[in-house]
N, C-alpha and C positions, 0 to 999 in steps of 0.2 A: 585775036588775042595772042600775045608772044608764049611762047613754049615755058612753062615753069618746072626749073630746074628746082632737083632734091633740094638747094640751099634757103629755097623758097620758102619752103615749106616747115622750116624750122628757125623761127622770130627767135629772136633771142628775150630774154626776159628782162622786161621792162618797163618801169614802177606805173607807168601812164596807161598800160595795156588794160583792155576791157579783160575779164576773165568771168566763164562762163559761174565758177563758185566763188567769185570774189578773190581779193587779195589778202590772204590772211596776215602775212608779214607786218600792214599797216597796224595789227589789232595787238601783236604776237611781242614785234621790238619796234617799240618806235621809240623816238631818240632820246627821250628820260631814260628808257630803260637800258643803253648802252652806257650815257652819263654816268646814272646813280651807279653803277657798279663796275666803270673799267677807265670811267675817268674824274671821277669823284676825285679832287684838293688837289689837280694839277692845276697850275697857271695858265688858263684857256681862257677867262675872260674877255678878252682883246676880240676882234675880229679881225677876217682875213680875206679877201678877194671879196670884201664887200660884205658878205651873209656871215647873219650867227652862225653860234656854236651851233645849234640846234639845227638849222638847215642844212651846215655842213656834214652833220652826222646824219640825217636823214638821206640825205647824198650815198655818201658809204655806205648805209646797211643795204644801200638795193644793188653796186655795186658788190656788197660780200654776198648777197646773195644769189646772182649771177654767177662772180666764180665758184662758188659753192655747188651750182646743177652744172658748170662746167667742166670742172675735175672729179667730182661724183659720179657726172654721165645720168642724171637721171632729175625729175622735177622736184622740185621742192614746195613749191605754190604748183596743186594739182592741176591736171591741164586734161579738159574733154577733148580728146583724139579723133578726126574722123577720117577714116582711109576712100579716097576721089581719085579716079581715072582723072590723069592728066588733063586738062584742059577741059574738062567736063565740072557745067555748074552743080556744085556740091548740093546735095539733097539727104533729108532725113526721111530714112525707111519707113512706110509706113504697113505699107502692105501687097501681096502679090494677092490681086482680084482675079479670080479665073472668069468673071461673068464683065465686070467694066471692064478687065484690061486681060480681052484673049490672049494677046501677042505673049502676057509675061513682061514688059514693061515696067519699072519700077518706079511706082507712085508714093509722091510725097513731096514738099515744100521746099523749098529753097533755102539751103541752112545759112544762116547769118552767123558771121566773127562776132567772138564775145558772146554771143545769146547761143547757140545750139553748140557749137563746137572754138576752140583755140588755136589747136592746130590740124593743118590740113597734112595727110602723107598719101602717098601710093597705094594703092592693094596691095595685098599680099599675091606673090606665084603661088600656081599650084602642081603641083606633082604626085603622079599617084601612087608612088612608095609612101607619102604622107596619108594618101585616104588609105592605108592598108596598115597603117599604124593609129592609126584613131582620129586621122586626120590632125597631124600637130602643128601646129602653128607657132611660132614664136613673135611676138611683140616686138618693134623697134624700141619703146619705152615701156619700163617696169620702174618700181613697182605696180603693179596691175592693180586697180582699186576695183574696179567693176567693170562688164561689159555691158552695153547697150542692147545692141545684136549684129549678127553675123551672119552673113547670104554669098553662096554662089552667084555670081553674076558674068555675061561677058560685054565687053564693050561696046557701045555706052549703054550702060544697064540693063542689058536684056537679063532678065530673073529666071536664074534656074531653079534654085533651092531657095529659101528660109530657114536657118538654120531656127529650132524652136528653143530658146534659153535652157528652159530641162536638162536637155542635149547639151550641154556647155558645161562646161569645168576647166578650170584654170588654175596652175600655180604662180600665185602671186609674185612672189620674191624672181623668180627664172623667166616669167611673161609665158609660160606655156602654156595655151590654148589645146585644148582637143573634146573632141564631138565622142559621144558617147552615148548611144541610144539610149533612150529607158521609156517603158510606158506611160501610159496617160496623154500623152503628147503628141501629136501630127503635124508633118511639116507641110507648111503652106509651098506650093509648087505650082510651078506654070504647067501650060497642059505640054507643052514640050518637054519637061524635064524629065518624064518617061523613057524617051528617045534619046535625050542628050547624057543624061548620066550612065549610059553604056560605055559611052566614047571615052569616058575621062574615069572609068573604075575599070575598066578591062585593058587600056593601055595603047587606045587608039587614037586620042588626043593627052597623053601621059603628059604633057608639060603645058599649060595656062597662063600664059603674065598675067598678072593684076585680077585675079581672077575672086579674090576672096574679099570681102569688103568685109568691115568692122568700124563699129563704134564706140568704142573704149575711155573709161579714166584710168590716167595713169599718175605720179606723184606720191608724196609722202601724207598721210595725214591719219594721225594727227600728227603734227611737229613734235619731238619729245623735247623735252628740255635743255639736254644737253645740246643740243641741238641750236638750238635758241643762241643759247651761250657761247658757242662757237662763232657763229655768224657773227655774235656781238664783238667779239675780240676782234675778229678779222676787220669789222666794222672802225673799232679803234683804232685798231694799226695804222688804216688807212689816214684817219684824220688827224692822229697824231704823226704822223709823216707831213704832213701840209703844216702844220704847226711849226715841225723842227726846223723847215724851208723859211717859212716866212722871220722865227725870231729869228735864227740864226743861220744869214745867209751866205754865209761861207766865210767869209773874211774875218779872219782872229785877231790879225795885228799890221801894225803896216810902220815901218822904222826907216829913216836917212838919214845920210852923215850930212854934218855943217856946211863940206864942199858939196856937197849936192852929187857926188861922185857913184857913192855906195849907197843901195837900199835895197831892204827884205821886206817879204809878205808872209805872212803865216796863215796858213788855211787849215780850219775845221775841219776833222775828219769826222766827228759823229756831231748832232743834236744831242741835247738835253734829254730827251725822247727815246735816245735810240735803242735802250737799254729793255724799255717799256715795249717796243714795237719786236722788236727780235721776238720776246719771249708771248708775246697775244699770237705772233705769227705763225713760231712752232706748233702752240697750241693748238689752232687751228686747223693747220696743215696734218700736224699728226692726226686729228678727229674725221677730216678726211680721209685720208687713208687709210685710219681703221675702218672705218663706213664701208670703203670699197671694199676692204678684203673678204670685210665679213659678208658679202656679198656675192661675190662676183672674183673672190678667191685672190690666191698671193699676187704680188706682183713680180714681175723679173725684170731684172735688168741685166744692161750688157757692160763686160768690163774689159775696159783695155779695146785695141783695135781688132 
């Protein structure tokens, strides 16, 4: 098996993709609902590269909503996360048996794309300034919808801890994770993990790669409305740009004198369209931006060299 690089492990989104809670986008904007409201009594009629309007617009909304989770930084169509040692076939937790499975071994199923999990990432490191702060973790993807569960393990799967859900508390919006004792609850541990957890709270294996595994939803959901609405503009823009290409394909005018001496060309600088695409654009763009801010805080830029 070739070594799978981080880029691997993050598909980009993709209207044909299996997804473990479905595709809501198909339910949410499909291409009437972009039509009836951002291209309603424009001159679209006509076809262009062969497919309707309809198809073409179907087109761009998964488009705007690709850029949409790429300038946002975050899922839009939620996505079940499962954190996999490198090269190691991804499996779903089931349980650490101290009587089947002395060693501490971690048994469970073979997780299927689309059915158990969407995307595959890394473990988290561990470090024990983090177990002496409630053990915090943070998320590569937020918003954080739920977690699954959470184990100490070291490569390939030997089970130290199960973390017991109880024990789990999370701020959604920041992806922070952290363990938090409370009663009622016992955590499932291997008969090693007596022995091993000195090493790694006292500071004598203080730093773990990949040492923390999770299985998380991350994404927006519900979609608010506005929301919707944005995608839908940007959606526009897009198909209304293929429009303004195909009527009107550059060439304005074309003039020669009698000798055949002198002639001019006049070239279009905007579509019909372009009026209508500038302004769906801003919209959108601005909707992102605020999204992010309010999130994930101001932006900075640099000015001058």
């Amino acid at each position: 098996m070739a070594l799978q690089t981080w880029q691997t492990y993050q598909p980009a989104y993709r209207a044909d993709m299996q997804f473990v809670y479905g595709n809501p986008i198909m339910d949410l904007i499909p291409p009437d609902f972009v039509i009836q409201y951002y291209l309603r009594g424009l001159p679209l009629t006509s076809t262009v590269t062969g497919e309707s309007l309809e198809g073409i617009v179907e087109q761009k909304i998964h488009a705007a909503v690709g850029e949409f989770e790429t300038r946002m930084n975050t899922f839009i169509v939620k996505r079940k996360i499962l954190s996999c040692v490198i090269n190691q076939e991804p499996v779903i937790i089931t349980d650490l048996s101290t009587t089947q499975n002395p060693w501490g071994m971690v048994s469970g199923t073979p997780a299927v794309a689309g059915v158990d999990y969407d995307i595959l990432e890394p473990p988290y490191d561990y470090t024990s300034r983090r177990f002496e702060k409630w053990m915090l973790v943070k998320t590569k993807h937020r918003p954080v919808i739920s977690i699954d569960w959470m184990m100490f393990a070291l490569p390939p799967n030997f089970g130290i801890l199960v973390v017991p859900n109880p024990w789990i508390t999370c701020e959604p919006l920041a992806g922070g994770i952290r363990i938090v004792p409370v009663e009622g609850a016992m955590a499932v541990t291997s008969p090693g993990a007596g022995m091993w957890l000195p090493f790694f709270t006292m500071g004598s294996m203080d730093h773990v790669p990949q040492f923390t595994q999770i299985r998380y939803t991350a994404g927006i959901d519900p979609i608010p409305d506005d929301m919707r609405h944005a995608i839908a503009m940007l959606a526009a823009a897009y198909v209304l740009d293929i429009y303004n290409t195909a009527y009107y394909p550059g060439m304005q005018s074309f003039s020669h004198s009698v000798d055949g001496f002198t002639q001019s060309v006049s070239l279009r600088a905007n579509g019909p369209f372009t009026r209508q695409i500038e302004r769906f654009e801003k919209k959108a763009y601005e909707y992102m931006d605020t999204w992010r801010e309010g999130r994930s805080g101001i932006r900075f830029a640099s000015l001058g060299r």
